[in-house]
C-alpha positions, 0 to 999 in steps of 0.5 A, a space after each residue: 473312432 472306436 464306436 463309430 466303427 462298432 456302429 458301422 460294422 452292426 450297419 455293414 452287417 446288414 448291408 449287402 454286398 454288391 461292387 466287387 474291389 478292383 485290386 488294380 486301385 489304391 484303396 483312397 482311389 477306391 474311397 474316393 469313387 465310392 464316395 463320389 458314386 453315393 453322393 451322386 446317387 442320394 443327391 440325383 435319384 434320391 433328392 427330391 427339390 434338393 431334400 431328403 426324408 429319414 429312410 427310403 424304400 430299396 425301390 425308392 418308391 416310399 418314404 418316410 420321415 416321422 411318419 408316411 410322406 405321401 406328397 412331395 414333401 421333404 424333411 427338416 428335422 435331423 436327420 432329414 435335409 439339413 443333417 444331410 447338407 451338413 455332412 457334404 458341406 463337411 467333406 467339401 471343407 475336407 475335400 474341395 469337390 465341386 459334386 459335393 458343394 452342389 449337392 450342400 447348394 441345393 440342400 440349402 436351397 430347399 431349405 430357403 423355399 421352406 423357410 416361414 415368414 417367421 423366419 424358421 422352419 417347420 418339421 417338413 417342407 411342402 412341394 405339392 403345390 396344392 399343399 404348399 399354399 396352407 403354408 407361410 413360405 417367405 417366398 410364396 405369395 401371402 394368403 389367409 389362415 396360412 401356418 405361419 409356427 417356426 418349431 424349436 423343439 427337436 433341432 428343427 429351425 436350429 439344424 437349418 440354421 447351422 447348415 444356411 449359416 455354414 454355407 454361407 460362410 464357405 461362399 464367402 457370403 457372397 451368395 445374396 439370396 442364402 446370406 439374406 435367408 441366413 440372417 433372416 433366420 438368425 433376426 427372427 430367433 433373436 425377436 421371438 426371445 421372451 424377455 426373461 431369455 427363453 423360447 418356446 416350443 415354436 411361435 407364429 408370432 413375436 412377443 411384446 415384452 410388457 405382457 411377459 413380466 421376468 420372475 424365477 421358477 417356483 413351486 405351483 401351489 399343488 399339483 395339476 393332475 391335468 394342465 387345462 391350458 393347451 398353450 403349452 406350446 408357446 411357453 418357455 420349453 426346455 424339451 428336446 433340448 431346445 434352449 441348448 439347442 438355440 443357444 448353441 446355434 447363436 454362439 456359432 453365429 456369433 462366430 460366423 457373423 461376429 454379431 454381439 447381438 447373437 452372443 447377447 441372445 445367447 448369453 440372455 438364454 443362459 441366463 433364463 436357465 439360472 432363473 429356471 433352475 427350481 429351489 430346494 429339494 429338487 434344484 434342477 429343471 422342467 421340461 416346460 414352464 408356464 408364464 407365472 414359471 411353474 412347470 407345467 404339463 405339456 402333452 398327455 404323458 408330459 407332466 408338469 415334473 422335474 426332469 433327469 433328461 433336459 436337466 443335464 442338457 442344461 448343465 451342458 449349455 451352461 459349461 459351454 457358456 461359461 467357457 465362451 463368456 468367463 463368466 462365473 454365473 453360468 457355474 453357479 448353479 451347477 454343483 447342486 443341480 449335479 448333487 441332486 440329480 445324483 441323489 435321484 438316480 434309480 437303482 440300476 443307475 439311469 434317470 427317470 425322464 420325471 420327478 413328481 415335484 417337491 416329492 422326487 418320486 419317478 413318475 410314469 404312464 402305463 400304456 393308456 396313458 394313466 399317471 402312475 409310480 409304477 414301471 412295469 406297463 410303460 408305453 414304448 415311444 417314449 423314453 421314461 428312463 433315460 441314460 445318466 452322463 452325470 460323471 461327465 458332467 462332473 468331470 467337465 464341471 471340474 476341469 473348466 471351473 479350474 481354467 485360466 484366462 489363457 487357457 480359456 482363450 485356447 478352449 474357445 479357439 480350438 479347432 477340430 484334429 484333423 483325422 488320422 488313418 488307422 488299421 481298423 479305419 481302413 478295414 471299415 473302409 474297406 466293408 464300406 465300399 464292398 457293401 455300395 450296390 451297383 447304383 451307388 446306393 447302401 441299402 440295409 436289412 429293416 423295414 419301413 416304420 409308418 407303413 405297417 407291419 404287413 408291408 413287404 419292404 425289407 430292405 431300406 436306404 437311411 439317411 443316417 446311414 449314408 450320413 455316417 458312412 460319408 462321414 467316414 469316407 470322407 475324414 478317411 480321405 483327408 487323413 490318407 491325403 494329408 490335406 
């Protein structure tokens, strides 16, 4: 709680005040009319069909996700519409009030009329109807040379996933239309599994398994300045986290749907990170690797590397598959890939996002993208050093690798705390309510990323925002309540 107090109070600082409190309300009254009257609002004047871009306009007039969205165009990628669906399907569990289980619906259901014929999602969703008939949406009529590529990358089919899967759970699976578009999903991740367990980036089709011979990663025989194949989209990705990402969702699949074909998916998964962790000197991973499993190059400052930052996202999955499976496979590669990510850390303790392979020297681009050791004119929309979680990791590794069968089984059952209310909780609380304008709308000091910077907008609605700050209305109401 403590840090998402400090990230609010920064949020609530540029936020202005404008509905004054009524001292004749309890404040859970108050929480609850205040939650009621922003949900409202960013489901019935800030919805569009049902979903939502990253960060608005106070007018609402412009929008953007990555980017400027001119069309009526929505966004999957978090935190767009399912990040969005998520946090009113969670305080609808907390809550029970219909408003809120409407406004997760119709998310869902935004989510369904973008879902491909591959069974997953892109990065947006296209309304325009014009533009909607460039893509292979499931339930337009099929046309040719329509893009057809689910993505992985950035939590993008994954994020819907979670939400269609959640709901579909809260409904009782009665809902044929979303329980239908659910395990659609869910079927089509399992069919574009390579057979060696991984993903790629995306797929607009389904591998056959005889062209995709199983071997573990290795060393190419020297190092490509430049990857001249532009396949790398198709090869077996770890960026952004999307194999954690993909395994994550089929273990609470397996949950949801009790499936042994999701968990096997899963477990397939983790076993292509232990035949993807590189041999010796750098016993960790790539962001990419190509189909004879050396890596690769992907975009122009994406080098084939050795990397700190999907390394540890590894690391992670393969806790957490140890812990659902008992199986000590998933361990075995941990204690040296931890080592020697701890010998590679940079003097001021980060990790560099890339180590030059067999050499372990950081590898960085200047501004015009020219491959460099140094890091004095790095380019500023990338992160090329990154935060080290490595004495987490270390500590997580520890405990789990002493666990007991039984104290497995209580690790794999355990359910959320519920909230508890506190002084600090019910002062931001406070702020939070005393900052909503007279629509029901946060808006915050900032400014439109895409729109240049002589755009006059200064002031903005961000999804993240109202995510975090329904959140917190939200788990404060169910911990005042008791519920």
């Amino acid at each position: 709680m403590n840090r998402l107090f400090a990230l609010l109070i920064t949020i609530i600082g540029a936020i202005a005040s404008f509905q004054p409190v009524d001292a004749n309300d309890s404040l859970s009254e108050r929480a609850a009319s205040a939650l009621k009257r922003s949900v409202e609002f960013y489901h019935g004047k800030v919805a569009l069909h049902g979903g939502y871009v990253y960060r608005y306009s106070d007018d609402l007039v412009k929008r953007e996700g990555e980017g400027k969205v001119e069309t009526e165009k929505v966004w999957v990628q978090p935190p767009g519409t399912p990040s969005v669906g998520m946090v009113y399907l969670e305080a609808y569990e907390f809550l029970g009030e219909g408003y809120l289980l409407r406004a997760a619906r119709d998310a869902a259901e935004c989510l369904i009329q973008g879902q491909l014929r591959t069974g997953g999602w892109r990065e947006s969703v296209e309304f325009d109807p014009a533009e909607r008939k460039k893509f292979a949406y499931r339930v337009e009529k099929p046309r040719d040379k329509q893009n057809n590529h689910t993505t992985f990358d950035d939590d993008k089919t994954q994020s819907a996933m979670r939400l269609l899967m959640w709901l579909d759970q809260v409904l009782k699976f009665k809902d044929e239309k979303l329980h239908e578009a659910s395990l659609f999903a869910l079927d089509s991740v399992v069919k574009a599994q390579f057979p060696n367990g991984s993903w790629g980036q995306g797929c607009d089709s389904f591998p056959n398994p005889a062209d995709y011979p199983v071997k573990p990663a290795s060393y190419p025989a020297e190092f490509v300045l430049r990857e001249p194949s532009k396949k790398y989209w198709y090869f077996y990705t770890l960026n952004d986290n999307a194999m954690a990402d993909t395994i994550d969702a089929l273990l609470l699949a397996t949950k949801i749907y009790g499936d042994a074909k999701y968990r096997n998916a899963a477990i397939k998964g983790g076993e292509f990170l232990i035949l993807a962790q590189m041999p010796e000197p750098q016993p960790a991973w790539a962001q990419q690797y190509n189909w004879d499993m050396h890596p690769c190059w992907a975009r122009k400052f994406e080098p084939a590397s050795i990397t700190g930052g999907e390394s540890q996202g590894a690391i992670r999955i393969l806790l957490r598959l140890f812990v659902e499976t008992g199986d000590k496979k998933f361990l075995a590669p941990i204690p040296k890939a931890l080592d020697y990510l701890e010998r590679s850390r940079l003097p001021n303790g980060q990790m560099a996002r890339f180590y030059e392979l067999r050499t372990n020297k950081p590898l960085y681009f200047t501004k015009n993208y020219e491959l460099t050791y140094d890091d004095s004119d790095l380019p500023t929309h990338y992160g090329f050093k990154l935060d080290g979680k490595l004495d987490q990791l270390r500590r997580e590794y520890d405990s789990v690798e002493k666990l007991t069968e039984k104290e497995f089984v209580a690790r794999r059952e355990v359910k959320p705390s519920k909230p508890k209310s506190s002084a600090s909780m019910e002062a931001l609380v406070k702020k939070l309510i005393e900052s909503l304008d007279d629509r029901g709308a946060w808006v915050e000091d900032g400014q439109l990323r895409y729109h240049g910077k002589g755009d006059p907008a200064r002031r903005v609605i961000d999804s993240s925002t109202f995510i975090r700050i329904v959140g917190t209305l939200s788990r404060y109401l169910v911990a005042v309540r008791g519920l």
